[in-house]
C-alpha positions in Angstrom: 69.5 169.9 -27.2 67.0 172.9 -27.7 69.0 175.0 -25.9 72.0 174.8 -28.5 70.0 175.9 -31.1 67.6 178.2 -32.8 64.8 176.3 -31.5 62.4 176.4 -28.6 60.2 179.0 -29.1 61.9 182.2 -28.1 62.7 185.1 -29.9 66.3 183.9 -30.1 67.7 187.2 -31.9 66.8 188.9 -29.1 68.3 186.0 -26.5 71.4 186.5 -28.8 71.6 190.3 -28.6 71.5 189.8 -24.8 73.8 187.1 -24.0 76.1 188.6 -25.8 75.9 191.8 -23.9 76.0 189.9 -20.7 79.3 188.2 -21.6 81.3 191.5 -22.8 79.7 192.8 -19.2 81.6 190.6 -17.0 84.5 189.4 -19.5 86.9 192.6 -18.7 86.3 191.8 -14.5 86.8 187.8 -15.8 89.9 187.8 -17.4 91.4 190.0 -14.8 90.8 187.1 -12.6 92.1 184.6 -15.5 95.2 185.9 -15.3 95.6 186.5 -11.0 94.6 182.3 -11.4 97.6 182.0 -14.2 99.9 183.8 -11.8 98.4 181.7 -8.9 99.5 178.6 -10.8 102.9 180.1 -11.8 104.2 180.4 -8.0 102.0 177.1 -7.1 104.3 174.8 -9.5 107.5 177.1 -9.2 109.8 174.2 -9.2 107.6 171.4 -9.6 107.4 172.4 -13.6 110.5 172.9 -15.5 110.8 177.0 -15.6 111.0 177.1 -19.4 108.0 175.3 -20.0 106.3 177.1 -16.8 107.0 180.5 -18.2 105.6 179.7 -21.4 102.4 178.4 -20.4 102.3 181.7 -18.4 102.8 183.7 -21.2 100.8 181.9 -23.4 97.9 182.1 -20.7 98.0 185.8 -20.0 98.5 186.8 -23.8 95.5 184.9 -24.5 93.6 186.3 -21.8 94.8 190.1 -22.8 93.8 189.7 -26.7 90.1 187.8 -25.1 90.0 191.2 -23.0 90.9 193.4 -25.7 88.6 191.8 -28.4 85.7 192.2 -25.7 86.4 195.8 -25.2 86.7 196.8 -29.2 83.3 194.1 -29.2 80.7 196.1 -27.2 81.5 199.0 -29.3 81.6 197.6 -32.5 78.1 195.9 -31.6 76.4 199.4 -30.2 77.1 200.8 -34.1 75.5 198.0 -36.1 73.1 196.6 -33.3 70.5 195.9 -36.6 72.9 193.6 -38.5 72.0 189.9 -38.4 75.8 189.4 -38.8 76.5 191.3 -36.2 74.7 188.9 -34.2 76.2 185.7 -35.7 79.8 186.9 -35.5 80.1 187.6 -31.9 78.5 183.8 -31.2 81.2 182.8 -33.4 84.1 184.6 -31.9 82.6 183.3 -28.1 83.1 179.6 -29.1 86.9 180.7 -30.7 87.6 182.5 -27.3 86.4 179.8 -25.1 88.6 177.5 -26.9 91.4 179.5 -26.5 90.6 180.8 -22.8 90.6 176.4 -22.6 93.8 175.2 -23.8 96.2 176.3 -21.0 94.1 174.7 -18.5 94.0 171.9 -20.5 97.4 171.7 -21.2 98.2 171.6 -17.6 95.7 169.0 -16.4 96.7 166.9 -19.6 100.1 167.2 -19.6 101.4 167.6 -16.2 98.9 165.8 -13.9 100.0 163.0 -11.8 103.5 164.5 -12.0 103.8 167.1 -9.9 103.5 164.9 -6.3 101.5 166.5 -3.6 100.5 169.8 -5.4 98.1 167.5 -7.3 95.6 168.4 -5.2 96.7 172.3 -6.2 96.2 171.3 -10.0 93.4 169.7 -10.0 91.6 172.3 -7.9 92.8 175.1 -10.3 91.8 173.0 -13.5 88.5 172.0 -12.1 87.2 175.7 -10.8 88.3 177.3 -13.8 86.2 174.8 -15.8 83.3 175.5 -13.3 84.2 179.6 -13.3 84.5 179.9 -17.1 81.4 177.6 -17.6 79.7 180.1 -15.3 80.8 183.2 -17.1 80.1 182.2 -20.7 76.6 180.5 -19.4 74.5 183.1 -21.5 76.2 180.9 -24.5 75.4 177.8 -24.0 77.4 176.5 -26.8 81.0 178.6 -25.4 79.8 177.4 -21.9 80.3 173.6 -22.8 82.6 173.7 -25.7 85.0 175.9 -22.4 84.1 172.8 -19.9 84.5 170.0 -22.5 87.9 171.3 -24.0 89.1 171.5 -19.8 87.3 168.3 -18.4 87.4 165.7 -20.7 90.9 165.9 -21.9 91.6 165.5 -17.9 89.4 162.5 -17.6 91.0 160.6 -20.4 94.6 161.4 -19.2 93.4 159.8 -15.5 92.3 156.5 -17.3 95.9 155.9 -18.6 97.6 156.8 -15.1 97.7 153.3 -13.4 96.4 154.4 -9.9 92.7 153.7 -8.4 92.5 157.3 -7.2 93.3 158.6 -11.2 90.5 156.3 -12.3 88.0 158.1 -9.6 89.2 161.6 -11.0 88.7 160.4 -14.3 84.8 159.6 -13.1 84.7 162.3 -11.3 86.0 164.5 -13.9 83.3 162.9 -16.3 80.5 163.5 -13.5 81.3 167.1 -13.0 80.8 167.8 -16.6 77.4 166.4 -17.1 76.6 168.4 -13.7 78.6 171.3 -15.6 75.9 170.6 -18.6 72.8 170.6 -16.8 73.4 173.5 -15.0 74.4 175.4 -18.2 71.3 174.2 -19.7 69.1 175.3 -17.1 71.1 178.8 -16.7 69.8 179.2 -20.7 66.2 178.1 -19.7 66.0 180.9 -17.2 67.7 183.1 -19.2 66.0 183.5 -22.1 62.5 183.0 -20.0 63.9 185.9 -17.8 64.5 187.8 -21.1 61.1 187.1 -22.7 59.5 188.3 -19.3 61.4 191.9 -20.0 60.5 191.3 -23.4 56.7 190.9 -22.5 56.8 193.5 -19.7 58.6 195.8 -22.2 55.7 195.5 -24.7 52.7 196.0 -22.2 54.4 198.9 -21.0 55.1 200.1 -24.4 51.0 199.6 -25.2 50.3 201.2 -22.0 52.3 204.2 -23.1 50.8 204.2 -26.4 47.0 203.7 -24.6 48.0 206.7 -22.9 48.6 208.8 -25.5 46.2 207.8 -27.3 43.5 208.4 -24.7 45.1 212.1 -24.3 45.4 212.6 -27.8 41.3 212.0 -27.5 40.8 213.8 -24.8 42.3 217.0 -26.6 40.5 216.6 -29.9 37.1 216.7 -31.1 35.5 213.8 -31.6 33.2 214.9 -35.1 35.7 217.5 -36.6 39.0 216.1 -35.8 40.3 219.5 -34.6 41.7 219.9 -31.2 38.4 220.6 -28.4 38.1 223.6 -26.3 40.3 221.9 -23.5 43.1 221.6 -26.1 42.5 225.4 -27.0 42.5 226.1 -23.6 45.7 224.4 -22.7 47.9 226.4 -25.6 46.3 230.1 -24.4 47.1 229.3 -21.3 50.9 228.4 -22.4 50.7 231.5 -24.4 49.9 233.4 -21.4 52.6 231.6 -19.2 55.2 232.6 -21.6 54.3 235.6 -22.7 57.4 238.2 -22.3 58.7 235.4 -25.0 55.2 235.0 -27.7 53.2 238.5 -27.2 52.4 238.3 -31.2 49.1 235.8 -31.8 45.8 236.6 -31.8 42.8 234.7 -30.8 39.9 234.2 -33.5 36.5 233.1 -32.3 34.0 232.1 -35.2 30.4 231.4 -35.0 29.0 229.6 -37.9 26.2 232.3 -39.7 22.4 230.1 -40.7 23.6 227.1 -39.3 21.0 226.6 -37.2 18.6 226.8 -40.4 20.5 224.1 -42.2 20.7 221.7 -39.5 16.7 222.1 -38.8 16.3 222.3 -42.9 18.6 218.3 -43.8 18.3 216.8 -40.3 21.5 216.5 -37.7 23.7 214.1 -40.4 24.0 216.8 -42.6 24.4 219.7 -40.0 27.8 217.0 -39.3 28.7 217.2 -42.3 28.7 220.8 -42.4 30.8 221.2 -39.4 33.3 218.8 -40.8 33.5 221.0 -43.7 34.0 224.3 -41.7 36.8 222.8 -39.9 38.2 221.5 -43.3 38.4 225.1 -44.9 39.4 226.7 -41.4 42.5 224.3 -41.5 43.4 225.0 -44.9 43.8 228.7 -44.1 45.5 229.1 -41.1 49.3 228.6 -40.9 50.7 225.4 -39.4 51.5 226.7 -36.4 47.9 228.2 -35.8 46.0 226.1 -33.8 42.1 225.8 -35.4 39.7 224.4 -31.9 35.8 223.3 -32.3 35.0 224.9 -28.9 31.2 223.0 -29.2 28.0 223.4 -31.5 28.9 225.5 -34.2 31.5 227.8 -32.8 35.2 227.4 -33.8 38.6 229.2 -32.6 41.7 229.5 -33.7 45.3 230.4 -31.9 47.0 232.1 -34.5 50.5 233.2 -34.8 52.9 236.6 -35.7 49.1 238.0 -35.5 51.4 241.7 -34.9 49.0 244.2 -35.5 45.6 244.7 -36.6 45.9 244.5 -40.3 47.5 241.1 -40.3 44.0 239.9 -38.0 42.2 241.6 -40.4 43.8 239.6 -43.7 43.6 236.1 -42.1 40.0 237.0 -40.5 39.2 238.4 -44.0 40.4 235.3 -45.3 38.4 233.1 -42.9 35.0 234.8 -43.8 35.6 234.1 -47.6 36.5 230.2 -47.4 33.0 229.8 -44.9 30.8 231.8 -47.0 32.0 229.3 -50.3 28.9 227.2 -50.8 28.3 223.7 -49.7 26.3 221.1 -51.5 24.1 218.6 -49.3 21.7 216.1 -51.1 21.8 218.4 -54.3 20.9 221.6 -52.7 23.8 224.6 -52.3 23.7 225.7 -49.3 25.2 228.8 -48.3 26.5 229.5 -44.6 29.0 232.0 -43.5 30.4 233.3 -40.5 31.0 236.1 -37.6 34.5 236.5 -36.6 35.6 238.2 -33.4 39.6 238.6 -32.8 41.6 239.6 -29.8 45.3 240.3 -30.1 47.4 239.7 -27.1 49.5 242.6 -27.5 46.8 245.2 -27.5 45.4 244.1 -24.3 46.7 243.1 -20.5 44.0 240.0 -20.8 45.6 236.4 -21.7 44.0 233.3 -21.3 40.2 232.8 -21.2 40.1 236.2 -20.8 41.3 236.6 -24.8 39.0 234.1 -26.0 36.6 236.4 -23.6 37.5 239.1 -25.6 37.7 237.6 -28.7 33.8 236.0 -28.2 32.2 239.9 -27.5 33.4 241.1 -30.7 31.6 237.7 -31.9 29.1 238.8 -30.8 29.6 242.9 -32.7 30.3 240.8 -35.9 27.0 239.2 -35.7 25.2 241.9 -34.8 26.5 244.5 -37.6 25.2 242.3 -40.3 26.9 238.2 -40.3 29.5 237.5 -42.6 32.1 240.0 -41.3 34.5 240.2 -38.5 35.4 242.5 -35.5 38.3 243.2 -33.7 37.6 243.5 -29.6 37.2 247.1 -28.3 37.1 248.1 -24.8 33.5 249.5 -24.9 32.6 245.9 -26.2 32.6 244.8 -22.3 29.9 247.7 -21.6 27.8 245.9 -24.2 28.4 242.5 -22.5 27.4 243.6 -19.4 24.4 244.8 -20.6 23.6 241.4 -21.9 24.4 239.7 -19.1 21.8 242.1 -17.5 19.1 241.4 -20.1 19.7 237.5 -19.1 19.3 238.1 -15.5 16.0 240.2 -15.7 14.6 237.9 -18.1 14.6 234.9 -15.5 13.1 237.4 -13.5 10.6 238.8 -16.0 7.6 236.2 -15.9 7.4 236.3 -12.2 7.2 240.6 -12.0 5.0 240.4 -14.7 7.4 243.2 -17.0 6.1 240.9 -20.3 3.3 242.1 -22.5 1.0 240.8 -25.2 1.2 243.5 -28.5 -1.4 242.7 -31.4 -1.2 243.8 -34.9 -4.5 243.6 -37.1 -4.6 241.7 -40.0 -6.7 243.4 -42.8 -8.9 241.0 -45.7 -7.1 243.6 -48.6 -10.4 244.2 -50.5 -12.4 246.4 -48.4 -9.7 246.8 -45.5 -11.9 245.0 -42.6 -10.8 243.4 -39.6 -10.1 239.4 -39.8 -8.2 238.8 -37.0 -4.5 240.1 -35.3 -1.0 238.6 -35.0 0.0 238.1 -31.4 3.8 239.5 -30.7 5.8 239.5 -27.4 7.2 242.7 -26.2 8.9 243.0 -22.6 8.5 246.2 -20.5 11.9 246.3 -19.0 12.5 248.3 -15.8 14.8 250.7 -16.8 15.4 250.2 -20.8 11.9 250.6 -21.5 9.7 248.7 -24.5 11.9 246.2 -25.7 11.0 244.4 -29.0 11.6 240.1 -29.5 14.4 240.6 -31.2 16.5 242.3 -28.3 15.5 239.2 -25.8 14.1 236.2 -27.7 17.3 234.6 -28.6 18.4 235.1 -25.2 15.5 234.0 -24.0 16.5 230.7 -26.3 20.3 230.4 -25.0 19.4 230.0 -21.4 16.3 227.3 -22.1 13.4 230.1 -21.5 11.9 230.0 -25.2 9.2 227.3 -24.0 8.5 228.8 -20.7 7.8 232.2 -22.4 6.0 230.6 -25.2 3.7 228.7 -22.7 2.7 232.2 -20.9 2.0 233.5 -24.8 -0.4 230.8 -25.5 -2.4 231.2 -22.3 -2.5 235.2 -22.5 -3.6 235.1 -26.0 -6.3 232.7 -25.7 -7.3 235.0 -22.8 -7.3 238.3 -24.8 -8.6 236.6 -27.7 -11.7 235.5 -25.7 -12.9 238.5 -24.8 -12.8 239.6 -28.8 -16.2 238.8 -31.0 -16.6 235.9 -31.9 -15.6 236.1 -35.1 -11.9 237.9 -34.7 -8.9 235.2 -35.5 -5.8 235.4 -32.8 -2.3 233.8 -34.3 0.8 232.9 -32.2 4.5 232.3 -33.5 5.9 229.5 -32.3 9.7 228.4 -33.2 10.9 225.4 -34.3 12.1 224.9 -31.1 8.8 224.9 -29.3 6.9 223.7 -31.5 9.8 220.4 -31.6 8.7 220.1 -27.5 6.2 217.0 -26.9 3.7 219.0 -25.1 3.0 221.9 -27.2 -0.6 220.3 -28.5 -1.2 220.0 -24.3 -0.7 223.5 -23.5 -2.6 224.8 -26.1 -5.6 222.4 -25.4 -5.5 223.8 -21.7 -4.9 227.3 -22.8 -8.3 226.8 -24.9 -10.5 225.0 -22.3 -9.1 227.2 -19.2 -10.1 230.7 -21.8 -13.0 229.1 -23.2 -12.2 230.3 -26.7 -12.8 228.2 -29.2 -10.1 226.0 -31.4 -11.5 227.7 -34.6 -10.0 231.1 -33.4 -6.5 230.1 -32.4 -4.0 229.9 -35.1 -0.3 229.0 -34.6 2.2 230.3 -37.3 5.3 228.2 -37.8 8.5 228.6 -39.8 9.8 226.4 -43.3 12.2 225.1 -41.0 10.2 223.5 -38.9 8.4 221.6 -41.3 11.5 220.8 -42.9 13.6 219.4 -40.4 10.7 216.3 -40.8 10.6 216.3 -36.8 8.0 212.9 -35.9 7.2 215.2 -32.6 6.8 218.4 -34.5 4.5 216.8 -37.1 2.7 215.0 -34.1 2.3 217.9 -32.4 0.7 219.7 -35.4 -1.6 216.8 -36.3 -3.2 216.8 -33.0 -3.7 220.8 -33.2 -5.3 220.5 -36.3 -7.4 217.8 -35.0 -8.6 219.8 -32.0 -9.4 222.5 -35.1 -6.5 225.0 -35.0 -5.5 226.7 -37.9 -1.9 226.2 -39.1 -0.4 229.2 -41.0 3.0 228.8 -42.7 5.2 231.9 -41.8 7.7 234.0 -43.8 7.3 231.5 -47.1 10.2 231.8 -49.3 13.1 233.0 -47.4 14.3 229.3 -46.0 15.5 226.5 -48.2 12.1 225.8 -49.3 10.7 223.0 -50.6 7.2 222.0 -52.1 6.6 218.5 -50.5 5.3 220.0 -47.2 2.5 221.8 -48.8 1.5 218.6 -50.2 2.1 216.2 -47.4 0.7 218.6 -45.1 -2.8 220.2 -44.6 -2.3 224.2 -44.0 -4.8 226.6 -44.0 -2.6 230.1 -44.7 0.2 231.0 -46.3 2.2 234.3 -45.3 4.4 236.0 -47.4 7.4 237.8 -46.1 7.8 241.3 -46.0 10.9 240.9 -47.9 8.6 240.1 -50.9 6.5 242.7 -50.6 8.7 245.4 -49.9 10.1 244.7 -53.5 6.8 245.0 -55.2 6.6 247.9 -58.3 10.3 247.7 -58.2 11.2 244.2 -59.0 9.8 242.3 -61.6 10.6 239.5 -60.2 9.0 239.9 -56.8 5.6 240.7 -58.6 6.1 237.6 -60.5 6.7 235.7 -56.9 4.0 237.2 -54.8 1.5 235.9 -58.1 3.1 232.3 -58.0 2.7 232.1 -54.3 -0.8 233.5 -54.5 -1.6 230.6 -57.9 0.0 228.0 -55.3 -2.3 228.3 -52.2 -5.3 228.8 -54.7 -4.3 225.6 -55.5 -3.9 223.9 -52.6 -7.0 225.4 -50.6 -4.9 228.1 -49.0 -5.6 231.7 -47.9 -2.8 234.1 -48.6 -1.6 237.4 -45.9 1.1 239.7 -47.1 3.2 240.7 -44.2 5.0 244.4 -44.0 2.5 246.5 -46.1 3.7 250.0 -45.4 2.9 251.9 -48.6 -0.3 252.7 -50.8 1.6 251.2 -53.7 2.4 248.0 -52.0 -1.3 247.5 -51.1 -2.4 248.6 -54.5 0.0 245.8 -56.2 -1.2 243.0 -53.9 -4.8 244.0 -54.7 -4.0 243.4 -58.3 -2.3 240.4 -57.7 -5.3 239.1 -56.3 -3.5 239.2 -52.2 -6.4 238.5 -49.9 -5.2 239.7 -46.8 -2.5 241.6 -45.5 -0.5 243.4 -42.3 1.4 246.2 -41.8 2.2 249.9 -40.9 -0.1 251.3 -43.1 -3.3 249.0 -41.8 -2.4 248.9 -38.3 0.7 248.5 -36.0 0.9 246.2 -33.1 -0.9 247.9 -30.5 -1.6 246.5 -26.5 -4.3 244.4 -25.9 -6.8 247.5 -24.6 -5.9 249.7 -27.7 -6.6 246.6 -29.9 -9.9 246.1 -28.2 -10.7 249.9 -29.2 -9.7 249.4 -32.3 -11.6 247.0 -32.8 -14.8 249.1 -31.1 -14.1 252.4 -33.5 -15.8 251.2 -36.0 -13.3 252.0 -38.3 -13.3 248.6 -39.7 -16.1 246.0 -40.0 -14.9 242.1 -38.9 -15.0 239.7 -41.3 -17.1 236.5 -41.3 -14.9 233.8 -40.2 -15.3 231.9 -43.2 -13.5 234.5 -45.0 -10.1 234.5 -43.6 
């Protein structure tokens, strides 16, 4: 029978564990009840059994029943301290079947022993002998083994006693004694069916539940961590300010730390998106290593981080870890053999300086970002309240620049571009100023990046392209216009369109646009930024390469790419006559495009010296202070009218 063993496909340890904690339940309530029946049967055969012999079985009874109750108590206890021990398991079976033995013999000593002497109280007896085999077969159930061994040791001595009594009705006890236990049997083996089924249902319920819980957490864990770095995300950051600022009578001391990472933007265009990844995994790496375990380090989205940090009790302890910070980020990074070298701005707020908590602090912390940044990268700022003057200011720069197409407040500045040998005309640099209504002349670099955080760079750039051609247009023939376009609109799929429709609706011709791009652009191997350059070459645009040298250059491009100028940066040139080693640049560059069919312009030219050095170096053209500074479009045109310079053929530049 399954049921009596170890067999059946249940987890019986567990079955075990349970029965046995369902039996020490109900045994103290039980053997209460044992011993009001033994009492019962004391005063039922008062008389009927000799006394002696009565009280004995009574004592014998109830002291078993005391030492069963006593055992069960001292049991459950016993069990709760070594649950985990597979003898603790075994052991209480193997008490159970002793017990139920035991809890047996005085009912079986007075069915064996004393039926079919007692007269009419038979009835009594039997009734007593039966329902206790039936009660304590009920009780001890959860054991299947206790359950029958208890019946058996009652039921069967009874029925073999009836067969030696010479009357009919002992012989139909006897059966019916017999009868009863195989009913007795059956129901004990269903009782363990259902109760181990029942207890591998809890079982199975108690698992899903348990993976339900554990789905749970992890989905929150996910939903409070960042899916690329592994540091918590901005909602996680956002969840411990806002604790901070709950209880803050009880944390005022931490400090919120808001980090932008410095040329990022240059790397990720420069190795493609993989490696920008990798460099973000990196910068959370090194953030993690310096902060305390406590701190909390957040990636709050692209390449800004933020970090919850603790006992942050005054500004020189902000200014040791923010120090600290700066140093591990500006530690170089190798991608596909290259060192790259990134950095950061750091902006802290300190709870206790301020009433702000909260967003606010991060706030806070992201305007002095923004001060870092601006006083040179690679350093950190701690908020000030005039920082919020500056931010408002921004935010007003943002709102009249959505504005500043439609009033018409942008304007078109040109700056000449000189051939170096006898200082003529060959063409002028397009540049973007805005005419704000109360700030005044605003240079590109006060609104452009702006212009790029709230999507307005290719907007702005379209109006460029169509104003240039315009002006351009109304130029001789022979005077080149070029137009900076960034990586990021150059990167849009309908660049080569506007330009094409800029041309046809101007009527100037391709030959006398040229659009100036950045390293990066090329580098970042775009397939729509090098399709959008191959189709403005094919229209016959000129392609000049701007700023050469001062991104993470490579040589390939020039090859695998047709361009017609190179431009060296200012940065070069300013060095000229007092490094060596920019002289010996500005002639490699120069020996480069000879090579490759390129025309060379030297950007920034402000001194005599500087033009003297390129002309030795064999410079062709060149732009700057000192040969002309961007001027409107009218005062270009007379410029171009004083006669002060003769144009240049067009096959010259």
């Amino acid at each position: 029978m399954k049921f009596l063993s170890d067999a059946g496909g249940w987890n019986w340890s567990s079955v075990h564990k349970e029965q046995l904690a369902s039996i020490a339940r109900a045994t103290p309530a039980a053997m209460a009840g044992y011993a009001v029946n033994v009492l019962l049967a004391a005063i039922a055969f008062r008389g009927l059994i000799a006394l002696p012999k009565l009280v004995l079985w009574t004592i014998v009874a109830i002291t078993i029943c005391a030492y069963v109750g006593i055992r069960s108590v001292r049991g459950r206890s016993n069990r709760r301290r070594s649950a985990n021990s597979g003898q603790s398991r075994r052991r209480p079976v193997r008490n159970a079947l002793l017990f139920s033995i035991a809890l047996a013999l005085p009912w079986t000593a007075l069915g064996t022993i004393w039926v079919g002497t007692v007269g009419g109280s038979e009835v009594i007896l039997v009734a007593l002998v039966v329902g206790m085999a039936a009660s304590g077969s009920v009780l001890l159930s959860p054991i299947p083994a206790a359950a029958i061994l208890y019946a058996a040791t009652i039921l069967i001595p009874l029925a073999v006693k009836c067969v030696f009594i010479p009357l009919e009705n002992h012989l139909i006890l006897s059966a019916l004694a017999l009868s009863f236990f195989m009913f007795l049997v059956g129901l004990i083996a269903s009782n363990a069916r259902v109760f181990a089924e029942r207890l591998e249902a809890v079982e199975k319920l108690k698992d899903s539940v348990a993976a339900l819980v554990s789905a749970r957490q992890e989905t929150e864990r996910a939903a409070m961590t960042d899916g690329l770095t592994g540091v918590a995300n901005r909602r996680a950051f956002m969840a411990r300010l806002n604790m901070l600022a709950s209880d803050r009578d009880q944390s005022p001391e931490y400090g919120v730390f808001y980090i932008d990472l410095d040329r990022f933007k240059g790397v990720n265009d420069a190795f493609g998106h993989a490696a920008g990844d990798a460099v973000l995994r990196m910068a959370a790496s090194r953030i993690a290593k310096v902060v305390r375990d406590g701190d909390l380090v957040a990636r709050l989205g692209g390449d800004e981080f933020a970090v919850v940090a603790q006992e942050i009790c005054g500004r020189a302890t902000a200014h040791v870890l923010a120090g600290r910070l700066v140093s591990a980020l500006c530690e170089p990074i190798y991608l596909e053999g290259q060192r790259v070298q990134i950095g950061a701005s750091i902006g802290v707020s300190i709870a206790f300086e301020s009433d702000a908590a909260g967003d606010q602090l991060l706030t806070q912390a992201d305007l002095a970002m923004y001060a870092s940044k601006s006083a040179g990268r690679n350093s950190h700022c701690i908020f000030e309240a005039d920082m919020l003057s500056s931010a408002e200011e921004r935010r007003a720069v943002e709102q009249g620049l959505r504005t500043a197409l439609a009033k018409n407040e942008l304007e078109l500045f040109f700056q000449p571009i000189h051939r170096l040998r006898n200082e003529s005309i060959a063409g002028f640099e397009c540049l973007i100023r805005w005419r704000h209504p109360h700030r005044g002349l605003l240079p590109p670099a006060q609104f452009l990046s702006i212009a790029d955080e709230i999507g307005l760079a290719n907007d702005i750039g379209a109006w460029v392209i169509e104003a240039a051609c315009a002006q351009a247009a109304k130029w001789p023939s022979d005077i080149v216009v070029g137009i900076n376009l960034s990586p990021l609109q150059i990167a849009s799929d309908n660049v080569a369109l506007r330009v094409e429709r800029a041309l046809k609706s101007s009527g100037l011709p391709a030959s006398r646009l040229e659009i100036e791009i950045t390293e990066t652009s090329l580098l970042q191997n775009d397939p729509v930024t090098l399709d959008q350059l191959k189709r403005l070459k094919e229209m016959g645009v000129s392609i000049a390469l701007d700023d050469f040298g001062t991104g993470y250059s490579s040589l390939s491009y020039l090859v695998s790419f047709p361009l017609d100028r190179i431009k060296i940066d200012r940065l070069f040139v300013s060095q000229l006559g007092l490094s060596r080693e920019s002289d010996l640049i500005v002639r490699s560059i120069t020996q480069l495009a000879r090579n490759i069919n390129c025309t060379v312009v030297a950007e920034g030219i402000e001194t005599d010296e500087q033009l003297r050095k390129l002309r030795a170096l064999h410079v062709g053209f060149g732009q700057g202070y000192l040969l002309g500074r961007p001027m409107p479009a009218v005062e270009a045109t007379e410029f171009l009218a004083s006669g002060k310079s003769k144009a240049l053929a067009q096959s010259d530049y």
